[in-house]
C-alpha positions in Angstrom: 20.3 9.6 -10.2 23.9 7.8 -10.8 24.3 5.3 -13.3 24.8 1.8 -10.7 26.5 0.3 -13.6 29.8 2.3 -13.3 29.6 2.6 -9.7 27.6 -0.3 -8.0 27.7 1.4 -4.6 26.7 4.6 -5.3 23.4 3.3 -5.9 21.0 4.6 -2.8 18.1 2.8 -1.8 15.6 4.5 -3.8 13.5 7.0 -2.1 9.8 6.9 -1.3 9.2 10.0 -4.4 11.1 7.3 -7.0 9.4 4.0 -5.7 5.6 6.2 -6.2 6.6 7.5 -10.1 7.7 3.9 -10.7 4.5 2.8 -9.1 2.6 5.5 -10.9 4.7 4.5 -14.7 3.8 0.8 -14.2 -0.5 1.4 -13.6 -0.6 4.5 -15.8 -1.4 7.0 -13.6 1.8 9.3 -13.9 1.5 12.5 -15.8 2.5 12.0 -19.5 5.2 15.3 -19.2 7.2 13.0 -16.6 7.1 10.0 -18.5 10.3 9.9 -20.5 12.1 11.8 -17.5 11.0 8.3 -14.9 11.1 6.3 -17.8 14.8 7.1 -18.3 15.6 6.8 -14.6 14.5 3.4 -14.3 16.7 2.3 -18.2 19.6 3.7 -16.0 19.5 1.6 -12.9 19.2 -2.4 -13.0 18.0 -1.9 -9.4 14.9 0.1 -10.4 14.7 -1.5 -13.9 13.5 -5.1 -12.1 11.1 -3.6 -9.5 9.7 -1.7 -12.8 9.2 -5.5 -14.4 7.7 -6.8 -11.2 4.9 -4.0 -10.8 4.4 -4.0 -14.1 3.2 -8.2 -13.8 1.6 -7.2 -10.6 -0.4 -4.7 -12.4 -1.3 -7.0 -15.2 -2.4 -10.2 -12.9 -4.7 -7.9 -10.9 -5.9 -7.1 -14.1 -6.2 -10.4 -15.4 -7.8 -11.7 -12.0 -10.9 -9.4 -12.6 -12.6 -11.8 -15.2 -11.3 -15.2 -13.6 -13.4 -17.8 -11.5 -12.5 -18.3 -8.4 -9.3 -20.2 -7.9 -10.4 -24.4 -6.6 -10.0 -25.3 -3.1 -7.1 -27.5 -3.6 -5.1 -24.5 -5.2 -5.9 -22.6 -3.0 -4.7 -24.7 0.3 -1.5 -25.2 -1.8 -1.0 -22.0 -2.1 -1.4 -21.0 1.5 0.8 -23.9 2.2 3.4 -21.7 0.5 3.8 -19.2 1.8 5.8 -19.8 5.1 8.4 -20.5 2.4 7.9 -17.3 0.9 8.0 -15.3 4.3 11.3 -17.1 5.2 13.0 -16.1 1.8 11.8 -12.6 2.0 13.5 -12.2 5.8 16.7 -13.2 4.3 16.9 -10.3 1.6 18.0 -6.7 2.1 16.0 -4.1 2.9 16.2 -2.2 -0.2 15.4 -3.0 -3.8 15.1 -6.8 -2.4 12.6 -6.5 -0.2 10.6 -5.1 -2.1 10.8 -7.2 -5.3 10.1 -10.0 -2.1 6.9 -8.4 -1.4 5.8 -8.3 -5.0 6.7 -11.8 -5.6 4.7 -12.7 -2.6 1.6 -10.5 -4.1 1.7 -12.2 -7.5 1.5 -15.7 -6.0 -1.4 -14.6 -3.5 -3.2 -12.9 -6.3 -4.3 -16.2 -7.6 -5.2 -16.8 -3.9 -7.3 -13.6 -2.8 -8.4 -11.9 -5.8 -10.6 -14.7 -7.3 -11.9 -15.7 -4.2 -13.6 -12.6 -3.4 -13.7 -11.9 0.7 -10.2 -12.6 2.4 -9.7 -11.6 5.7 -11.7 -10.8 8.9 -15.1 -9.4 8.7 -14.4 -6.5 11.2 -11.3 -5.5 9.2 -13.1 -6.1 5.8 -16.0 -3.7 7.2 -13.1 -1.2 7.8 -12.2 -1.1 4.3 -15.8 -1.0 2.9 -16.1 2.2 4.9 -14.3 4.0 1.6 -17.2 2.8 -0.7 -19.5 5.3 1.1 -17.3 8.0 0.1 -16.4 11.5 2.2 -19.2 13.3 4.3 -17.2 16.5 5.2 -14.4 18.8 4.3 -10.6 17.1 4.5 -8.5 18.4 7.6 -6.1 21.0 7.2 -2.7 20.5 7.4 -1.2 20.1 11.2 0.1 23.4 11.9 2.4 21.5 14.2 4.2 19.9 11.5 2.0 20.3 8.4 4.4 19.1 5.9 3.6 15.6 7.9 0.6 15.7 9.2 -3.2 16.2 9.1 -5.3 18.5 11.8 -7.2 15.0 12.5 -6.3 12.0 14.7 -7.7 9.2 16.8 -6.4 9.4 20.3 -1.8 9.8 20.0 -2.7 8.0 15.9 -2.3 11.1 13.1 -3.4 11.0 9.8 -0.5 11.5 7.2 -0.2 14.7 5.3 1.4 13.0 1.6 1.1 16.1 -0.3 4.6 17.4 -0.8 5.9 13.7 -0.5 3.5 11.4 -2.9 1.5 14.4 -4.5 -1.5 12.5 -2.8 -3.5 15.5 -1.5 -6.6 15.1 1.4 -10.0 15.2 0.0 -12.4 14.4 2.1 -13.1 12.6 5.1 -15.9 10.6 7.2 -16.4 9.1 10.6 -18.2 5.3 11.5 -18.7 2.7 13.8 -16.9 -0.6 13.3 -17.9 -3.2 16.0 -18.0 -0.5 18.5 -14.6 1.1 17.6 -14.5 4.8 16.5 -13.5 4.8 12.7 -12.0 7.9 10.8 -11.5 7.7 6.9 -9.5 10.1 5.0 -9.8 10.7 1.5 -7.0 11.1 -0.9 -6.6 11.9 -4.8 -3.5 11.9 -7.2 -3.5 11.1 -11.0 -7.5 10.8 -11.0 -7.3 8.7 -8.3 -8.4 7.8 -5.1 -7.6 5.9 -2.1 -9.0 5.5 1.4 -7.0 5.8 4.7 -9.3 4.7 8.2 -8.3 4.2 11.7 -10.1 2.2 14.1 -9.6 3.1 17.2 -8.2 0.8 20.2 -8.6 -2.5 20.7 -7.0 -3.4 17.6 -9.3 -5.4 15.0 -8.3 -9.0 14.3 -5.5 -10.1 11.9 -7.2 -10.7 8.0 -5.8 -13.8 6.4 -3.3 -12.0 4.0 0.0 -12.0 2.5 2.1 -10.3 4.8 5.4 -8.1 4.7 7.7 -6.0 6.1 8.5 -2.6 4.9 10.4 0.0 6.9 9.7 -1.6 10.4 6.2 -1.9 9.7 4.4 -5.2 8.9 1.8 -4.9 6.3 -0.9 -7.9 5.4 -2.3 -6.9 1.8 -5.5 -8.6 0.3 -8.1 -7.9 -2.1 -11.8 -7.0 -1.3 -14.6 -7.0 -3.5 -12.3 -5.4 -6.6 -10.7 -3.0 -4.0 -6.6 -3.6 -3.0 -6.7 -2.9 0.9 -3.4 -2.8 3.1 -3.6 -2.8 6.9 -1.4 -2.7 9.7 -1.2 -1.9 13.3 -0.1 1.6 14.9 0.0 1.6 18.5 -3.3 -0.7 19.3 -5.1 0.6 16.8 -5.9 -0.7 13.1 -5.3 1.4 9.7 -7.0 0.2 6.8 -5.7 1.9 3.2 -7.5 1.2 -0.1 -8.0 1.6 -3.5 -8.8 0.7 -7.2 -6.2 0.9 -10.2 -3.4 1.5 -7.5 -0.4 -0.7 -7.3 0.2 -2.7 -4.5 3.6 -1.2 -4.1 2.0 2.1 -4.0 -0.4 1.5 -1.2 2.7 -0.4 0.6 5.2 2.4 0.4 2.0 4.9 1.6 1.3 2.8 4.3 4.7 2.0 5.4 5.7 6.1 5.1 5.9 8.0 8.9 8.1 10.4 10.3 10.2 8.8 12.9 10.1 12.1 15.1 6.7 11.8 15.4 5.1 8.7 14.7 3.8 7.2 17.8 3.1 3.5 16.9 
């Protein structure tokens, strides 16, 4: 990585494998043998340096927000009255370090909002997440042999499920089928650091919108809330709805998962 204080523009938008070991620094989660070396990267790039305080504050207010009442009404509503103001602000920065720094700003002011007050969002979507507290009920897919540094041997109708091995280091685990409201709905398991994280897709129509703070990360718009102690990001992918949870993982992390695809073959 080059030093962006000598040279401002040779400073790259930082890649998918930096933004998860940042992530993975700022909750705890990445190996101790590669702390000093991300640690390092991170003193030597203002970029990285103040999406490393960010998710650090995020990680501490979700924290925090465990062993809090639930926020008052009246905060609340001024809260939500907030955040078109937010969303307009976040449109105007770029789409690197900015953007995200604008989703984690957005986060910590709807943690106060969503975290304390226990069941945001739609019931059909929040059933969709609730799916990963049952845990897996059969072997993960294999890798895709079609592409299997991309994708998992497991899909609902043209909708894959992601292979993040070589990417994240998140590997498959486990999987499960349900019924959501009549839908068809897949979970995939996934582990990294000692933890897990959930992955389903409903299949087509797509569930109803949750009441959640919403952005937009590599042409993908994300709405992130919590549920019952669980972070859960979801998002649409041609007609049908992806649901990706988890406990102790950063919102950034779930965000950059989510938002990940292969633009030669994603279909949504």
């Amino acid at each position: 990585m080059s030093d962006s204080r000598h040279n401002p523009e040779a400073r790259a938008e930082p890649s998918p494998r930096e933004l998860a070991d940042l992530s993975a620094l700022a909750d705890g989660s990445l190996p101790p043998g590669r702390r000093d070396e991300v640690q390092d990267r991170i003193d030597s790039s203002p970029e990285l340096s103040a999406l490393y305080a960010r998710e650090r504050r995020v990680v501490e207010l979700l924290g925090d927000s465990r062993n809090l009442p639930a926020a008052p009404a009246g905060l609340r509503s001024r809260i939500e009255a907030q955040r078109p103001a937010v969303a307009a602000r976040r449109r105007r920065r770029t789409v690197s370090g900015g953007a995200f720094a604008g989703a984690l700003a957005a986060i910590l002011v709807a943690v106060v909002l969503v975290i304390p007050a226990g069941t945001p969002g739609s019931p059909s979507v929040s059933q969709a997440a609730a799916l990963a507290a049952r845990g897996a009920s059969a072997p993960a897919p294999a890798p895709d042999p079609s592409a299997p540094g991309v994708k998992l041997a497991r899909n609902i109708d043209d909708v894959y499920f992601p292979n993040w091995a070589s990417q994240f280091g998140w590997q498959a685990v486990g999987q499960r089928v349900d019924d959501v409201a009549g839908r068809r709905a897949v979970t995939v398991f996934y582990e990294w650091g000692g933890k897990r994280i959930a992955y389903t897709i409903v299949s087509a129509p797509a569930l109803g919108q949750p009441r959640a703070v919403v952005t937009e990360l590599g042409g993908t718009t994300l709405r992130t809330f919590a549920l019952n102690g669980r972070l859960v990001v979801t998002w649409r992918r041609a007609g049908h709805t992806c649901v990706l949870s988890g406990t102790g993982v950063s919102p950034q992390m779930l965000q950059t998962l989510a938002a990940w695809h292969d633009p030669a073959l994603e279909q949504g």
